[in-house]
N, C-alpha and C positions, 0 to 999 in steps of 0.2 A: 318511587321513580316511575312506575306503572302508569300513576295519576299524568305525569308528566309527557310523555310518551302518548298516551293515549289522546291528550290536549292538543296534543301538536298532529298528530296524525286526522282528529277530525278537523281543523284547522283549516289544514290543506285540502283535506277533500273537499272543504265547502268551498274555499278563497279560492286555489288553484285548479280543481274541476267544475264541479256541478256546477257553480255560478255563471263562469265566464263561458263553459259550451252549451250549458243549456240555453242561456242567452243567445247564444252565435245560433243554435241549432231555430231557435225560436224564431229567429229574423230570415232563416231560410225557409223552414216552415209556412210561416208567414209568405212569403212570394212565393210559395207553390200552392198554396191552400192547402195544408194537408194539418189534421187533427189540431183543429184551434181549442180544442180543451186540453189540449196537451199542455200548454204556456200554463195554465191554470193550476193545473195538477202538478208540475213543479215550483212553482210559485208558494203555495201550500206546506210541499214536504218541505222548501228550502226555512222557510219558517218556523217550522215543527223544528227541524234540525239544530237552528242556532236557539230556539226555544231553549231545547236540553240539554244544549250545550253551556249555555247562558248560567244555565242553573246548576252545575257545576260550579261555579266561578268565586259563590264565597269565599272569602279568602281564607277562613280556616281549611274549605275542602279545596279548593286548589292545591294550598299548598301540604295537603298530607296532614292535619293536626286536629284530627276530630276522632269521635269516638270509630270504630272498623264497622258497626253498622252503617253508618254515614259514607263510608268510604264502599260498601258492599252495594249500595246502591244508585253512586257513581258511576259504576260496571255497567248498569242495566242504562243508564244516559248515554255512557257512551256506546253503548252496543248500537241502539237506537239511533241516535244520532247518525251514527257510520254508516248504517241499514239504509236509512235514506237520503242522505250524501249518495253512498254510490247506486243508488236505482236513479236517482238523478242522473248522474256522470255515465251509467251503464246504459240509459237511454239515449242520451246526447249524440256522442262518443258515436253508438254504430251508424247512426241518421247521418252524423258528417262524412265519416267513413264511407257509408254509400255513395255518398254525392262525390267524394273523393276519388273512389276508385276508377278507373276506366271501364268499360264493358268490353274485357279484354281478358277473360280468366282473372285468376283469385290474384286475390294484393293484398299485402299488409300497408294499415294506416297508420302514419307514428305521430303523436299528439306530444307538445310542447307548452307547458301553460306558464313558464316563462315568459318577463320582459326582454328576453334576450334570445336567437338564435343559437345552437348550440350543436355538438359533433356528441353523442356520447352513449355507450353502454345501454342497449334495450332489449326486451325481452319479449318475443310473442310466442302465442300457442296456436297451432296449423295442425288442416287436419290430414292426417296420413290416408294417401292411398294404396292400394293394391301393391304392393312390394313397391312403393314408390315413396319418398321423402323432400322436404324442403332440401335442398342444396345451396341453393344460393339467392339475393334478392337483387331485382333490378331496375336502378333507377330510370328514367324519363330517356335519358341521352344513352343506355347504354353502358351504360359501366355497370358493372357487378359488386356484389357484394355478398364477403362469404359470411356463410350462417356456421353456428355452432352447436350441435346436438349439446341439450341439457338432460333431460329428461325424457320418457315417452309414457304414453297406457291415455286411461281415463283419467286425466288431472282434477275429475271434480266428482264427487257421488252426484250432480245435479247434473254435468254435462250430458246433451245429449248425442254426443257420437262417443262411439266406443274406442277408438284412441285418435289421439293427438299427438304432435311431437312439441314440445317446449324448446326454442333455441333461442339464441343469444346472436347480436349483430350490433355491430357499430351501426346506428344511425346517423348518416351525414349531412348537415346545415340544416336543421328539421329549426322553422323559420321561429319568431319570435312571438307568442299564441297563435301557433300553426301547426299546418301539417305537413308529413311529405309521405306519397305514396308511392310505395315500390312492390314491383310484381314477381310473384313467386315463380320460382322456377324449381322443378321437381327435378329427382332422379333415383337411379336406382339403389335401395335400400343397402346401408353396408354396416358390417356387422363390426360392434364393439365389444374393444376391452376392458378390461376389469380399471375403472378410473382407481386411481389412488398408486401413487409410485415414488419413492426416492425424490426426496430433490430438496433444495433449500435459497434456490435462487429465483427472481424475477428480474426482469429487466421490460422495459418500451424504450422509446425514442426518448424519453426526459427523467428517467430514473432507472435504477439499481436496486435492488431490496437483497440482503443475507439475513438469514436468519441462520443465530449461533444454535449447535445439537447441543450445547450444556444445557440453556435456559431458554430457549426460544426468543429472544432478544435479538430485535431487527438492527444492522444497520444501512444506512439509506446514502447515497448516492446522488446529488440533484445535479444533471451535465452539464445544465444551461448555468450553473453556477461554479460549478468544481466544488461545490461543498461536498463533506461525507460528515453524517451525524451519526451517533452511535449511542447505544443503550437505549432504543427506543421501544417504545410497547412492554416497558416491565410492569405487573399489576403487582401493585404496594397494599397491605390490607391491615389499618390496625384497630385498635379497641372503640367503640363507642359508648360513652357513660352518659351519654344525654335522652334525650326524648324527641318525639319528635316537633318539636321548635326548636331546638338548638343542638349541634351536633359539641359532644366535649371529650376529647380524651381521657382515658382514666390515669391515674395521676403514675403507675406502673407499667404502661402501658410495652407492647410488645408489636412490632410490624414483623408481616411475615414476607418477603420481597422477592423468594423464589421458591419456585417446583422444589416438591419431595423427590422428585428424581427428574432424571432428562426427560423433555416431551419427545413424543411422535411427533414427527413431520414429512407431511408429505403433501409433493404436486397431483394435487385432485381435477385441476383444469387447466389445460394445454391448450388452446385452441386458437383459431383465427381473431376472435374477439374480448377472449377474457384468459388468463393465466390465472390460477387461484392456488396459493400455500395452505393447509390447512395445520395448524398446529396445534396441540392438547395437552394440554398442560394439570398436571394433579398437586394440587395446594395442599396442605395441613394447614387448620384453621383453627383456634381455639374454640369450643362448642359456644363458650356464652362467657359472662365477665365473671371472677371470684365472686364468694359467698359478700365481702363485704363492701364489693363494687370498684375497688380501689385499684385492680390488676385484671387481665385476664385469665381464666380458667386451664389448667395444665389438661384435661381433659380435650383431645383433639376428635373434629371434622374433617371430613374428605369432601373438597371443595374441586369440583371440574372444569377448566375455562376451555372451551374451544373457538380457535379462532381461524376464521377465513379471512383473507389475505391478499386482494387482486389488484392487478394491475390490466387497464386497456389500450390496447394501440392509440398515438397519441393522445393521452388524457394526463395531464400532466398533476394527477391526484395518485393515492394509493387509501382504496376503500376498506375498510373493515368489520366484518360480522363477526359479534363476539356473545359465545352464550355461555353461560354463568349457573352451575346447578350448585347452588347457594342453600346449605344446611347447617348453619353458624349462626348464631344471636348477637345480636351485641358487637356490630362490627360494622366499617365502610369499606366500601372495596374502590378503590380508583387505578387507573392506570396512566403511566409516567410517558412522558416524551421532553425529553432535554431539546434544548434547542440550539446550541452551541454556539451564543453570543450570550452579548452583555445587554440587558437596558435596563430602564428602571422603571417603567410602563406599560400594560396591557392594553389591547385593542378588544373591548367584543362589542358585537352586535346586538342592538337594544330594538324596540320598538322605533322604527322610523329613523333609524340611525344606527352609527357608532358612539360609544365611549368611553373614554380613555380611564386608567384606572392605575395611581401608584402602585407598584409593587410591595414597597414596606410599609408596614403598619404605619398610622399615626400615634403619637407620643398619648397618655392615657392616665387616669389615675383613677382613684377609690370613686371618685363623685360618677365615674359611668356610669349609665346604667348597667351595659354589657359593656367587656371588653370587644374592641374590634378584631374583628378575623380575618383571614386572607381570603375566604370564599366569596365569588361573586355570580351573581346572575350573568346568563347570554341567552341570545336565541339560535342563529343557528352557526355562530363560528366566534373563535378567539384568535387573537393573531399577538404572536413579540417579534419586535422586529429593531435590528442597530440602524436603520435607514437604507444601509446597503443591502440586504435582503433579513429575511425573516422567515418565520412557520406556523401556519397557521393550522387550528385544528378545528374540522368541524363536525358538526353533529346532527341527529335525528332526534330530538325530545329529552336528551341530556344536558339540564338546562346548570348546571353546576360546573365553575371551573376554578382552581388556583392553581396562580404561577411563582412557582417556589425559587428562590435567591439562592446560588449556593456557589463553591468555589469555582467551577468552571463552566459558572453563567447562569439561563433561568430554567426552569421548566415545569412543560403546562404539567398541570393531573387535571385528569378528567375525572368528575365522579362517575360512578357507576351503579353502587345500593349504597344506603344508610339503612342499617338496619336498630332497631330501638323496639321496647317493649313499653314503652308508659306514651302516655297524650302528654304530660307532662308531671316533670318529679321535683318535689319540695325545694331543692335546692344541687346548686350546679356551679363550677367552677366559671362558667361559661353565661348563666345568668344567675344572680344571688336570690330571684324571687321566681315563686313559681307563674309559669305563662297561662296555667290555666287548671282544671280539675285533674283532679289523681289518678287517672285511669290507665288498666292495663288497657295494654291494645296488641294481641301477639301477633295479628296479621299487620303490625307493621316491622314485625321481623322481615319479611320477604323471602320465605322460604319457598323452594323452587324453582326452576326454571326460568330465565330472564335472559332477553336480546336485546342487544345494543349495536349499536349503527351508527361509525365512523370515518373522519377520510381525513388524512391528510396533506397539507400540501407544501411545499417547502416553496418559497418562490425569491426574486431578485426584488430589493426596493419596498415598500409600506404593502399594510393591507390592500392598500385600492389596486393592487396588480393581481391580488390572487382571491378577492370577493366573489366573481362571478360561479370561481367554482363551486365554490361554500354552498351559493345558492343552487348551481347542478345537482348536486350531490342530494341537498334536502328534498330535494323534488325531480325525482326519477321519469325521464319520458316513458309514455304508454302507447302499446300498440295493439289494434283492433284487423282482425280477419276480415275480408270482404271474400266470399264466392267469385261476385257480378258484380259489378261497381254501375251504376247508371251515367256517371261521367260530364256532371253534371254543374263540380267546380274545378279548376286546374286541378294537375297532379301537384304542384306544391302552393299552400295558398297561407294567408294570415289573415286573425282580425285585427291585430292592432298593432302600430309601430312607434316605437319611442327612440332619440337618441337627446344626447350622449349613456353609456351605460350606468353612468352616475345617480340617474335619473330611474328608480326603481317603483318596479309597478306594483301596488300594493292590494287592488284591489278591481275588478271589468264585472259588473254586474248588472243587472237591469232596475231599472229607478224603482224604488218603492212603490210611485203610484201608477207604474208601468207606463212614461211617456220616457221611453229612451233608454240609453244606457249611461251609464255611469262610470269613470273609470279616476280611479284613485292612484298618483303617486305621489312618491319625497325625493327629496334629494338625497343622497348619503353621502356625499364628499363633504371633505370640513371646509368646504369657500362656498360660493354664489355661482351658479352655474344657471348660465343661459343653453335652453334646449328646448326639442319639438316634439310634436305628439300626433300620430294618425291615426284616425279609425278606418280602417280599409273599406269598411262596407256603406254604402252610401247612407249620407247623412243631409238635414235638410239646415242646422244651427245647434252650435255648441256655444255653452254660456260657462261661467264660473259659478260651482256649487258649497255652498259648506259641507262639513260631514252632517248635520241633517237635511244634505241635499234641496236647502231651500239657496232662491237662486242672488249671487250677487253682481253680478253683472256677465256681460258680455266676452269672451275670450277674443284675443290677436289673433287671427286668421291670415296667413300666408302663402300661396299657391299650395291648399287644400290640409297645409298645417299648422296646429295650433301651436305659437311660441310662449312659449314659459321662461321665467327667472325666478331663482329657487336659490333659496339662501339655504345654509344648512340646518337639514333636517327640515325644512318648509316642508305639509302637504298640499298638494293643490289636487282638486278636488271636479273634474269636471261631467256637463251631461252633454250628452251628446243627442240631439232630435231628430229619431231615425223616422 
């Protein structure tokens, strides 16, 4: 799951940072004259990057099914990779920042690399003064906004001031690939208590969270609906006899479905912008499968789940950080959310789209090759839904989901580890021939330490009401410190604007052979959807490109926007001649 996780995380760094502000940062550069080798030298790294990213991508290492050497050396790609992703984005990032801020004392700059405008959950690091602290931020017009202590000290062995404070702030309307800058306001330093206290409730404007003191088992509340869902977030863990190409129960198998005893829980963040439940939970786990692979082993593991748990003023998601100190063999760990309806079809999110996916099997005999399974690929959400509303789950790099049929409706499991000891074994209930050579492989146990990163969202009506969050969530806004802002672009600005939301932006980059920029979307609604497209910063002709950006004609231009028609899942592909 590592491999997974780590694919998606450089991903975003390239697609969603380094690309679309080094670019932006580039075209400002450019009209100031300032380091024209600069465009060069990330032009360069961004290459290097998708280079060793690229080269990860066989599909036996993609997908986890190669010898642990093979997979050891993944690590070093993606370390690499991410190394120059963010020197990229770490360079961009403070150059707009400057130009962003005012020459007005210190501001925080909050970055959006979103097709969409968005309200949500951000975190910056400010530096402390003389018995003096961030208090609050303030936007352009005057309104405030409260900050919430996270942390303090030296946040980094590399920083160079000796402490900082880390707080937490709702960021409001921060624009669609844009920024909005808002100015510090300090005061006097106040002394904290010991976080961690009693509690088992959350609530915002659009939901409810309990969580039961038996088992930590949420249930949820959505207002705008009047639904309450219950038995949510139980992790389910049972045998695995496969390898890694095929996951197979063993034919005795045992699920383990709750705590050796009651969890801890408690309210570890109260604040103006985030509430957070922390719950901890101790598993028994069977150490590894029997001697003759057919059951699991009576011999038990102590398996620790800890899970944070927030909810933010108007945010109509409930986030989840879950870490997993996983010392069992031979086992999948997933976690349940009933959804408390009926249907008989899955919604996830594919490359360039949704799609839909029976819930039961199809009918099967001896001539399979494999029998069919309920698991399916997503990228970053699954949604069931009876048409009247639905629940969607989404996720960070956890690319595994099935939706289980049962008597009082569906429900998602999310995977979380598969863990296996062979690249592939002789034979298997689940495939009759082997996928490939007979090799141990113990590091693909996943012993260790492991985080996952989830959100849910309950909503009224299909997926298309409750996607944008999916995509929030995947991709967290970032905010950068200014001292001295030189003042140089509005306090809130954008490079590029799309509607309808339908209309997802996949890709704002600078053209291969550096004439222009580039910007890639699709549609994701199931119809034909007519919509517009702006690049805010001046442009001299935009044409229609393929994805090898060679040119096919001309684009519609309409007082300064290009209009598009997009049938589902269309990309269209255009450059823009800055």
């Amino acid at each position: 799951m590592w491999i997974k996780q780590e694919n998606q995380a450089c991903e975003d760094l390239l697609l969603r940072w380094a690309e679309p502000f080094s670019a932006w940062a580039h075209l400002l550069r450019r009209r100031n004259g300032d380091e024209p080798q600069r465009a060069a030298s990330d032009v360069g790294s961004l290459r290097l990057a998708w280079r060793l990213l690229l080269q990860n991508q066989p599909h036996d290492s993609i997908c986890g099914c190669s010898a642990d050497e093979v997979h050891d050396e993944m690590r070093v790609r993606f370390r690499r990779c991410r190394r120059l992703a963010e020197a990229v984005r770490d360079d961009a990032l403070p150059y707009l920042a400057e130009a962003a801020a005012p020459a007005s004392g210190p501001h925080v700059v909050v970055f959006n690399p979103l097709g969409v405008a968005r309200t949500d959950f951000c975190i910056a690091r400010v530096p402390v003064e003389a018995g003096r602290e961030p208090v609050a931020l303030e936007d352009g017009d005057g309104g405030r906004i409260p900050v919430q202590f996270l942390r303090r000290g030296r946040l980094s062995p590399l920083d160079p001031l000796p402490e900082r404070a880390e707080v937490g702030f709702l960021a409001p309307e921060v624009p669609a690939v844009g920024y909005r800058a808002l100015r510090v306001v300090y005061g006097r330093a106040r002394s904290r208590s010991r976080s961690g206290r009693p509690g088992r409730t959350l609530e915002n404007e659009h939901l409810r969270i309990e969580a039961d003191p038996a088992d930590g088992i949420l249930t949820l509340t959505d207002k705008a609906t009047g639904v309450t869902l219950r038995g949510l977030h139980r992790f389910v863990d049972g045998g695995d006899a496969g390898d890694e190409y095929n996951y197979c129960p063993p034919p005795r198998d045992e699920l383990v479905e709750s705590p050796r005893r009651p969890p801890r829980i408690r309210l570890v963040e109260d604040g103006p912008a985030r509430r957070t439940l922390e719950i901890t939970l101790e598993y028994s786990l069977p150490r590894v499968l029997g001697p003759d692979g057919q059951g699991r082993s009576p011999e038990r593991r102590p398996c620790r789940i800890v899970s944070r748990v927030s909810l933010y003023p108007g945010v109509p998601r409930l986030d989840f950080e879950t870490e997993v100190d996983n010392q069992a063999e031979d086992h999948r760990l997933r976690v349940h959310f009933p959804a408390g309806l009926r249907t008989d079809a899955s919604h996830a999110e594919q490359h360039f789209g949704v799609v839909s996916r029976a819930i039961a099997l199809p009918e099967h005999d001896f001539t399979w090759a494999e029998p069919p399974q309920g698991t399916h690929p997503q990228k970053s959400f699954v949604d069931v839904s009876d048409g009247r509303g639905g629940l969607m789950l989404a996720n960070r790099g956890l690319p595994e989901y099935e939706v289980l049929d049962g008597p009082d409706g569906v429900t998602i499991a999310l995977t979380l580890l598969r863990c296996v000891g062979w690249l592939s074994r002789s034979w298997i209930p689940t495939r009759p021939m082997p996928a490939g050579p007979l090799i141990p492989t113990p590091g693909a146990q996943e012993r260790g330490r492991h985080l996952s990163h989830y959100s849910l969202i309950p909503h009224g009506g299909g997926w298309e009401m409750a996607f944008l969050q999916a995509h929030r969530f995947a991709v967290p806004p970032q905010a950068v410190f200014v001292a001295e802002g030189r003042g140089q672009l509005p306090r809130v600005g954008s490079l590029f604007s799309v509607r309808p939301d339908s209309f997802v932006l996949s890709a704002l980059k600078e053209a291969e052979d550096g004439q222009g920029l580039i910007v890639r979307l699709y549609n994701i609604a199931a119809r034909t959807v007519a919509g517009e497209v702006r690049l805010e910063e001046a442009w001299q002709a935009v044409e229609r490109v393929n994805l090898n950006e060679e040119a096919l004609g001309p684009a519609e231009v309409r007082d300064g926007w290009v209009r598009l028609f997009l049938r589902p899942n269309e990309i269209a592909t255009l450059r823009f001649r800055t």
